[in-house]
C-alpha positions as CSV (number, residue, x, y, z in Angstrom):
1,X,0.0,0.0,0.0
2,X,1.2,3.3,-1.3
3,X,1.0,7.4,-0.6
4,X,0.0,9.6,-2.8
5,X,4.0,10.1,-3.2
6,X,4.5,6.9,-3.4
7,X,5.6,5.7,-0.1
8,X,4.4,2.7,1.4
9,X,2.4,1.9,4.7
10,X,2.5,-1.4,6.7
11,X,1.5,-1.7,10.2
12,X,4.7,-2.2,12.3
13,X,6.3,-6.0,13.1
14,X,5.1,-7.4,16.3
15,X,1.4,-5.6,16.1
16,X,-2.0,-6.4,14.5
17,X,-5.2,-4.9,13.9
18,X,-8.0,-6.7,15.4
19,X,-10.6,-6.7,12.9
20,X,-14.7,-7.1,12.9
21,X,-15.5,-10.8,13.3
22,X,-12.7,-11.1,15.5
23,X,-12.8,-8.1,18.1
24,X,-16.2,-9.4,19.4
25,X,-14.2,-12.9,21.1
26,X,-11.9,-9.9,22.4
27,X,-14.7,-7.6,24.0
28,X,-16.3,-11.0,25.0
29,X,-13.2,-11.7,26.8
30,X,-13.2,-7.9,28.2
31,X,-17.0,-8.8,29.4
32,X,-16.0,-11.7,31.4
33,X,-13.2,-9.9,33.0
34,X,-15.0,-6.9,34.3
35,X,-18.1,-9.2,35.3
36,X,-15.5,-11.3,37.4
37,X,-13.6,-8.8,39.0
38,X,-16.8,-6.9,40.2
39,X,-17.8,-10.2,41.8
40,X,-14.9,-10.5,43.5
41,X,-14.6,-6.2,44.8
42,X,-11.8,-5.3,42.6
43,X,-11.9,-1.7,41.1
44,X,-10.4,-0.8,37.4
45,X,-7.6,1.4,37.3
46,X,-6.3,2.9,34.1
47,X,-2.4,4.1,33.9
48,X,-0.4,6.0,31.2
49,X,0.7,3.5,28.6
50,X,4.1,5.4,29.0
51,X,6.2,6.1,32.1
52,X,9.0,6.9,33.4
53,X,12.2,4.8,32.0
54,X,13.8,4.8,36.0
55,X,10.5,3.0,37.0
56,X,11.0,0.0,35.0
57,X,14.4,-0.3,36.2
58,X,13.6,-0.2,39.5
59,X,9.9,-1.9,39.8
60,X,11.1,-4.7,37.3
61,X,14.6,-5.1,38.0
62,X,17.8,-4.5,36.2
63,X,19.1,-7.4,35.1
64,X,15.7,-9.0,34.2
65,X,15.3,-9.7,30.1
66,X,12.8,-6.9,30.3
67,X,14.8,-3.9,31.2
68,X,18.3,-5.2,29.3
69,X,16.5,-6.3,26.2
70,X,13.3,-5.6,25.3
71,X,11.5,-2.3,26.7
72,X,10.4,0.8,24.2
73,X,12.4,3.8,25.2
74,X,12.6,7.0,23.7
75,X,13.6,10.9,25.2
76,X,10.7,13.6,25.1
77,X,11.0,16.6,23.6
78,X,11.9,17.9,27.0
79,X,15.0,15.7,27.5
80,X,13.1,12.9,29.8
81,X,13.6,9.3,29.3
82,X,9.9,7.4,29.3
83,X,9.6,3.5,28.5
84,X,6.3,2.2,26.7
85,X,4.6,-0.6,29.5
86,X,6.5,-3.4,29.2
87,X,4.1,-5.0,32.1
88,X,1.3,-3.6,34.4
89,X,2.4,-4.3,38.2
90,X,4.7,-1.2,38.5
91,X,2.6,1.3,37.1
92,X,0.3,0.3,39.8
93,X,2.3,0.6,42.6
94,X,3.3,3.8,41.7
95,X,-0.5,5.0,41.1
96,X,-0.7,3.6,44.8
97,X,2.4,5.3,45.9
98,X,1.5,8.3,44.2
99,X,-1.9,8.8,45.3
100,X,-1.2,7.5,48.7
101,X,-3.9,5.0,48.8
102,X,-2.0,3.3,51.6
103,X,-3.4,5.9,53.7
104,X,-6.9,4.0,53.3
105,X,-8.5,0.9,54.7
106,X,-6.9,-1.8,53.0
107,X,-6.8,-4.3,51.2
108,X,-6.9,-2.6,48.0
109,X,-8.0,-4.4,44.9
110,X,-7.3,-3.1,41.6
111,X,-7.7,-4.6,38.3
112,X,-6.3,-3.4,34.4
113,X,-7.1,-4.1,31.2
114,X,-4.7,-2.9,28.4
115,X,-1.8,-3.3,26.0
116,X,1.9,-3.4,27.1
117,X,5.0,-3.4,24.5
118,X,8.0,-5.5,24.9
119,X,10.6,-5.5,21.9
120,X,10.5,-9.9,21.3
121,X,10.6,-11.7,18.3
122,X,7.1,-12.0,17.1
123,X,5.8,-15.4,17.0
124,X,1.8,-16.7,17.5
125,X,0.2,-15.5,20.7
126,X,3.3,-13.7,21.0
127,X,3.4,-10.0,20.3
128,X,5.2,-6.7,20.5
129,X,2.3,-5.0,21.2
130,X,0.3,-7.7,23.3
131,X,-2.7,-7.0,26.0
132,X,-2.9,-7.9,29.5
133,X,-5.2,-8.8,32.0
134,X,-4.3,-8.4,35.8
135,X,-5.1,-7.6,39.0
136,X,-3.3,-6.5,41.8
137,X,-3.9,-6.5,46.3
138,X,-2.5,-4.5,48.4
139,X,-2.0,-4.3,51.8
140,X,-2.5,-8.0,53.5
141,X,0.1,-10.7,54.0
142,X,-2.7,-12.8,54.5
143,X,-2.3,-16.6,52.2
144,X,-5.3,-16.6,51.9
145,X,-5.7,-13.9,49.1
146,X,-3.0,-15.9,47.4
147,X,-4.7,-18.9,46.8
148,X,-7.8,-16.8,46.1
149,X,-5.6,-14.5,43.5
150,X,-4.5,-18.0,41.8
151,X,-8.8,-19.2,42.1
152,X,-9.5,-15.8,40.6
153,X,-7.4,-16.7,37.5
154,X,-8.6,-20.1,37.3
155,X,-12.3,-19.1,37.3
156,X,-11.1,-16.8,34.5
157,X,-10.3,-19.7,32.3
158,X,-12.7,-21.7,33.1
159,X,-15.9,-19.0,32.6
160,X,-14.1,-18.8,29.2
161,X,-14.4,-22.4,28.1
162,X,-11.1,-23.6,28.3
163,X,-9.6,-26.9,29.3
164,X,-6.4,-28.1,30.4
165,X,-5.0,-25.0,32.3
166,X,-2.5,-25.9,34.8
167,X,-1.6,-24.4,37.9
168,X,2.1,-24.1,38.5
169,X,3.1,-23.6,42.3
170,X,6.7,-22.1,43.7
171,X,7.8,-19.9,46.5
172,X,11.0,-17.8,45.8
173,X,11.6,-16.7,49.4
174,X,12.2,-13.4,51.2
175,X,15.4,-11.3,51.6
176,X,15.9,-12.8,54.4
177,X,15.9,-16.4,53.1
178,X,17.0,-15.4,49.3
179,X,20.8,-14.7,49.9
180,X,21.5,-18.1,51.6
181,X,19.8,-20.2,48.9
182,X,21.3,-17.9,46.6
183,X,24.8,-18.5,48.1
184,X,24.3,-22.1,47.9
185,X,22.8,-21.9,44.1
186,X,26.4,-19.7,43.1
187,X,28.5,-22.7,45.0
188,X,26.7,-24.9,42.8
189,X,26.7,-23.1,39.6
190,X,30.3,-21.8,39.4
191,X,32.0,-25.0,39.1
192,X,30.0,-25.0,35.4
193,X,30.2,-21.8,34.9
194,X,31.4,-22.8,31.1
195,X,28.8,-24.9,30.6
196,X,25.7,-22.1,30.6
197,X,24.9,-19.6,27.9
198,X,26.7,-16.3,27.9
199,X,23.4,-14.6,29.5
200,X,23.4,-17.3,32.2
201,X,27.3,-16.5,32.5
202,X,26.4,-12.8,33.3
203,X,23.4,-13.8,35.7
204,X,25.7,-15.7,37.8
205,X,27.5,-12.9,39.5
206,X,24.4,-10.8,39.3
207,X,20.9,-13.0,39.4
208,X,21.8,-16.6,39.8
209,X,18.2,-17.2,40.3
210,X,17.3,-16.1,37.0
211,X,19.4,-19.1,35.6
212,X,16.8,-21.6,36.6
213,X,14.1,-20.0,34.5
214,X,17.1,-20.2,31.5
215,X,15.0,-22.1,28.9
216,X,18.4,-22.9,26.8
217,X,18.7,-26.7,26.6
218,X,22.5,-26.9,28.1
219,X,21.3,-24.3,30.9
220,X,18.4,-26.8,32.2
221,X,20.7,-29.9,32.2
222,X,23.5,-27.9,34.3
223,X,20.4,-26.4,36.7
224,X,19.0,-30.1,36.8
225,X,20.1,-30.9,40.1
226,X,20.3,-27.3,41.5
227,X,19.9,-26.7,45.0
228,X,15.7,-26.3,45.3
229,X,14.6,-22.8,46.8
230,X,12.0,-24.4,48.8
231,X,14.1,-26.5,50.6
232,X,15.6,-23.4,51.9
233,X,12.7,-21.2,53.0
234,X,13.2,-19.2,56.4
235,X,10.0,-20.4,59.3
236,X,7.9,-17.9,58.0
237,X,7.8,-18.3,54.3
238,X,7.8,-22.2,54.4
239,X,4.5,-21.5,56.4
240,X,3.3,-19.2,54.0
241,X,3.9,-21.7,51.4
242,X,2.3,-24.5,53.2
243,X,-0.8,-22.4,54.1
244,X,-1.2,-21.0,50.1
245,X,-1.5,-25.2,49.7
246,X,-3.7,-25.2,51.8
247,X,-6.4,-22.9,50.9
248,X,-6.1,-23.8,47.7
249,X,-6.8,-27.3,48.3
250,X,-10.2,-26.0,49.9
251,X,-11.0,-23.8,46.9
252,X,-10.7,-27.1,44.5
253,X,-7.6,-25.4,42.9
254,X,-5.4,-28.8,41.4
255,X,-2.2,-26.9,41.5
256,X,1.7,-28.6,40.8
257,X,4.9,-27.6,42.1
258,X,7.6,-26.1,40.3
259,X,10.6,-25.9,42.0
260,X,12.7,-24.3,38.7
261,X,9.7,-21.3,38.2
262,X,11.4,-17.9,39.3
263,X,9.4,-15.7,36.7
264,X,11.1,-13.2,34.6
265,X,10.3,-9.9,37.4
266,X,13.1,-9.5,40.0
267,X,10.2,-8.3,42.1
268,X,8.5,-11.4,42.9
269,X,9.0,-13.0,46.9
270,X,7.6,-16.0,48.1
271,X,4.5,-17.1,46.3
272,X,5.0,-17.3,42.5
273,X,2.7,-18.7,39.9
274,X,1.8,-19.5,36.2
275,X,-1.0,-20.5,34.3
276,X,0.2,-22.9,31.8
277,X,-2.1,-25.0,28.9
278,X,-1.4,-28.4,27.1
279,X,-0.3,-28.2,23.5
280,X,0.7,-24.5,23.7
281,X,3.8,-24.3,25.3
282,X,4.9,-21.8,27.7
283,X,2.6,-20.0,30.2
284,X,-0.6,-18.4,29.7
285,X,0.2,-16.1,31.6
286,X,0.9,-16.2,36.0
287,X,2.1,-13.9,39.2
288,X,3.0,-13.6,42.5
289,X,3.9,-12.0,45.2
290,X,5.9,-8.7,46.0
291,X,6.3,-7.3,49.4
292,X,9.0,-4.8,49.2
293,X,7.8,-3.3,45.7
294,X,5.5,-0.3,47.6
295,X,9.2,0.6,49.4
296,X,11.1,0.0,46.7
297,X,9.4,2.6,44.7
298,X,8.8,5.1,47.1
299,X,6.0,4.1,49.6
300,X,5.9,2.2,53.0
301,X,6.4,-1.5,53.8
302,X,2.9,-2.5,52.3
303,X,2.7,-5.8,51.0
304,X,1.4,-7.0,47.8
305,X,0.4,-9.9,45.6
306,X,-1.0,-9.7,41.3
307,X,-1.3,-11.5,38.3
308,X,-0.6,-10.5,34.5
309,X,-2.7,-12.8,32.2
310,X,-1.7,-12.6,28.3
311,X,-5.0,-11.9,26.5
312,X,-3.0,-13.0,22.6
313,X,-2.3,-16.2,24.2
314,X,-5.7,-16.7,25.8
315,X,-7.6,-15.5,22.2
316,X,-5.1,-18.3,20.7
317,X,-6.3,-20.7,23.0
318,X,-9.5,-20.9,22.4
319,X,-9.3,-21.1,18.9
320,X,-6.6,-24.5,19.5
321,X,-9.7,-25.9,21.7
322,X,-12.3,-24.3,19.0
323,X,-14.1,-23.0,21.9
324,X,-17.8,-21.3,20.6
325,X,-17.8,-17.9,21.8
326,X,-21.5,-17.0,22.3
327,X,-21.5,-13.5,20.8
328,X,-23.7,-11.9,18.6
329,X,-22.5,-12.3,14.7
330,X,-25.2,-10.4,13.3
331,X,-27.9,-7.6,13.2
332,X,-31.5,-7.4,14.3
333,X,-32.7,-5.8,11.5
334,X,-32.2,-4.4,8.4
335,X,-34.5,-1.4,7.3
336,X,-35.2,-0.9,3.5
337,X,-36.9,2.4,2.8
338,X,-38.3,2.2,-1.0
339,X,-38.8,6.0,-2.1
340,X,-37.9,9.2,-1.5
341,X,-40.7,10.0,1.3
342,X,-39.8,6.2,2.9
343,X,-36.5,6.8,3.0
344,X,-37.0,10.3,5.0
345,X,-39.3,8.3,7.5
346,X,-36.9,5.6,7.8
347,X,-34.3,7.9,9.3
348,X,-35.6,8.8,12.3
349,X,-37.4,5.5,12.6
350,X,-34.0,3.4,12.4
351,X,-32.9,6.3,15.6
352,X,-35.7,5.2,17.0
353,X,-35.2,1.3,16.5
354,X,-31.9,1.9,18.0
355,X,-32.6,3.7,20.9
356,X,-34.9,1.1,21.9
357,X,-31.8,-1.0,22.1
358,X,-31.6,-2.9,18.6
359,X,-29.4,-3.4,16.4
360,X,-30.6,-1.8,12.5
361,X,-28.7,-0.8,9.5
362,X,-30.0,0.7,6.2
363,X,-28.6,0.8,2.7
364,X,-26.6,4.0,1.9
365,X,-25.7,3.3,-1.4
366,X,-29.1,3.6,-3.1
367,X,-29.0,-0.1,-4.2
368,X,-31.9,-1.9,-6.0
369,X,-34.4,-3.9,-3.9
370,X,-32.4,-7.0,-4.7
371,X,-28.9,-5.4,-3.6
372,X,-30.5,-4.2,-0.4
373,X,-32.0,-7.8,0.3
374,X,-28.1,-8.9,-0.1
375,X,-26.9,-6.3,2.0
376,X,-29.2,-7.6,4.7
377,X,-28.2,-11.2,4.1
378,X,-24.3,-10.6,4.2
379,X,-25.4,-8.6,7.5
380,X,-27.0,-11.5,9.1
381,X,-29.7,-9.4,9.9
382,X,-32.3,-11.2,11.9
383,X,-35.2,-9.2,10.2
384,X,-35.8,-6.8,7.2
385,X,-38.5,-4.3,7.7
386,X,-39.7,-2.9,4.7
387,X,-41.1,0.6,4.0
388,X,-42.6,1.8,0.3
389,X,-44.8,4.2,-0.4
390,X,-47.5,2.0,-0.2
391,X,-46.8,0.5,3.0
392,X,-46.3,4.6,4.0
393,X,-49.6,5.9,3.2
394,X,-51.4,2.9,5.4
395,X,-49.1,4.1,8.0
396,X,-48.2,-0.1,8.0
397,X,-43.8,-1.5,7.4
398,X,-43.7,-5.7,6.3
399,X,-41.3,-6.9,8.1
400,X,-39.4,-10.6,7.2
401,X,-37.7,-13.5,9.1
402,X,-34.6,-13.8,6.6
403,X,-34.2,-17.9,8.3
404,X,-37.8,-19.0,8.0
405,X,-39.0,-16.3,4.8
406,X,-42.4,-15.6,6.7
407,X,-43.8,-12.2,6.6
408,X,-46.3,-10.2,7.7
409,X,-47.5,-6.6,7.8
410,X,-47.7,-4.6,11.1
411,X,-49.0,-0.8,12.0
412,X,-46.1,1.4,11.4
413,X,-45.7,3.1,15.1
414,X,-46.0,-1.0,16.5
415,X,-42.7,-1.7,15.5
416,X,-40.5,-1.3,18.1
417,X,-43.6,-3.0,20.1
418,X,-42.9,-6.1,17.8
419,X,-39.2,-6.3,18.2
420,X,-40.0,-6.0,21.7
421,X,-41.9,-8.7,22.2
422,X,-38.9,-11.4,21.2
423,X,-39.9,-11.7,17.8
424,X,-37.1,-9.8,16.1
425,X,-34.4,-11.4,18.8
């Protein structure tokens, strides 16, 4: 596709445009989350898709894949280095920071809905600008919410129709726990220090736990028999760990342990999580816990616990299961005015037909009678209500059940009566 001076236009690599016939499974999607987060007392929140670059650093981490690799930076006009989302947790905090929402009666409970960017090589379900789902607590150490955080994105996937999601289970400790395991994990890893890729070479002296979530082949078989985290959890978060089980075993949550699963956020202590599926490969999408994130980014000790769900990868999913999304593919009815007076009635009778809550198109192409009957068809309009002059001067429209062909001819001003009464639904 061309300019006028002759330059060409393609939508960038790593985006897509989400076109009729496929935005409705999206906005379905978008219906079940709002629906489920209202049951379940969480409020929306809505942050700038762009921030500041130092937040990124900071909230995510520095040495995460995120920050080194793959975030959209650019300097303003006024000299100030921002960072296009790359995730939806640190925004957050800082809206809670920054508003001082600690100040209230927690917990808080927040939820978002929107697109993040990460610079990755674009692959299915896998974009570089992808949309997330998440929610986020604040303000309760409390296992409890855990498990019902993990239940919350379980019922998620289940109200959608999908089978086979997996819960995967890990606790990555505190700071008070992390630096022995973490000395045991380097006493264990520097002896094959050789044998790990040349990211899992620089993560050794700076994130050794990141080399466990290394999905390079060599990297796995030298982390095989790694020293396990959760065989080296301080009293309080092996009890945290064992009470998250717990609840989740009274929710009916099936959940397995993964003692490898760090996730790719240096912010994450003790409870972690993902959501994984059979036959797609990687995670749906998962969370965890952060405690020290509030500090960390400016605001007091408040604890906190989230979830980022990839909404690419859940759309992808349910076309692999060829799950039937119940939305409506169609119109109501389709309105064809047949002369010039009709076709001035018609206008504010389609308003009105609308306004009523229906769905109703009309030809604006001044087709023939046939090409408005095709219009309607390629519609899937439900009904065609038909106005000529004849029908006008009895005050009377025909209106005509496109599935079954039967017709009949109402009083003109009973219309929206008929639709009303389940006939046009």
């Amino acid at each position: 596709m061309k300019g006028a001076d002759g330059v060409s236009f393609r939508i960038p690599r790593g985006t897509v445009d989400i076109m009729p016939g496929e935005v409705e499974t999206w906005q379905y999607i978008e219906e079940k989350v709002r629906d489920l987060c209202h049951r379940c007392h969480f409020s929306e929140v809505r942050t700038p898709i762009f921030e500041q670059t130092d937040l990124f650093r900071r909230g995510v981490g520095e040495t995460t894949d995120i920050v080194e690799k793959e975030m959209y930076t650019f300097t303003d006009r006024g000299g100030r280095s921002l960072t296009l989302r790359p995730e939806g947790t640190a925004s957050l905090v800082r809206s809670f920071v920054e508003k001082k929402m600690y100040g209230e009666p927690q917990p808080t409970k927040w939820y978002y809905i929107g697109p993040m960017y990460r610079y990755e090589r674009p692959q299915a379900g896998r974009q570089r600008q992808f949309h997330q789902f998440g929610v986020e607590v604040f303000g309760t150490t409390d296992p409890g919410i855990d498990a019902e955080i993990i239940d919350l994105g379980v019922q998620f996937y289940t109200s959608l129709g999908l089978k086979n999601v997996h819960v995967e289970l890990n606790s990555v400790g505190c700071h008070r726990c992390r630096p022995l395991y973490r000395e045991k994990l380097v006493e264990f890893l520097a002896p094959k220090r050789e044998e790990l890729c040349k990211d899992c070479q620089s993560r050794l002296e700076r994130n050794p736990m990141r080399i466990l979530d290394c999905k390079n082949e060599s990297c796995q078989q030298v982390t095989a028999k790694a020293p396990r985290m959760v065989e080296h959890l301080c009293e309080d978060c092996a009890s945290h760990f064992e009470k998250v089980q717990e609840y989740l075993k009274l929710l009916g949550v099936e959940y397995r342990i993964d003692t490898r699963m760090v996730r790719g956020l240096d912010y994450y202590t003790q409870t972690a999580f993902e959501f994984t599926l059979d036959g797609q490969g990687g995670s749906l999408g998962g969370g965890g816990r952060y405690n020290g994130l509030v500090q960390e980014i400016g605001g007091p000790e408040v604890p906190g616990i989230g979830f980022g769900l990839g909404l690419e990868r859940t759309v992808l999913a349910l076309k692999e299961q060829q799950v039937d999304i119940p939305v409506q593919r169609g119109i109501d009815l389709f309105l064809i005015a047949w002369g010039e007076e009709p076709k001035r009635r018609g206008i504010p009778l389609l308003k009105e037909i609308r306004q009523a809550g229906f769905s109703a198109e009309r030809d604006y192409l001044d087709r023939k009678f046939k090409g408005q009957m095709k219009a309607a068809d390629r519609m899937k309009a439900s009904y065609v209500a038909i106005l000529g002059e004849d029908e006008l001067k009895e005050n009377r429209i025909a209106v005509k059940h496109l599935e079954t062909g039967k017709q009949e001819t109402i009083e003109l001003n009973q219309l929206v009566a008929y639709m009303r009464q389940g006939r046009c639904k």
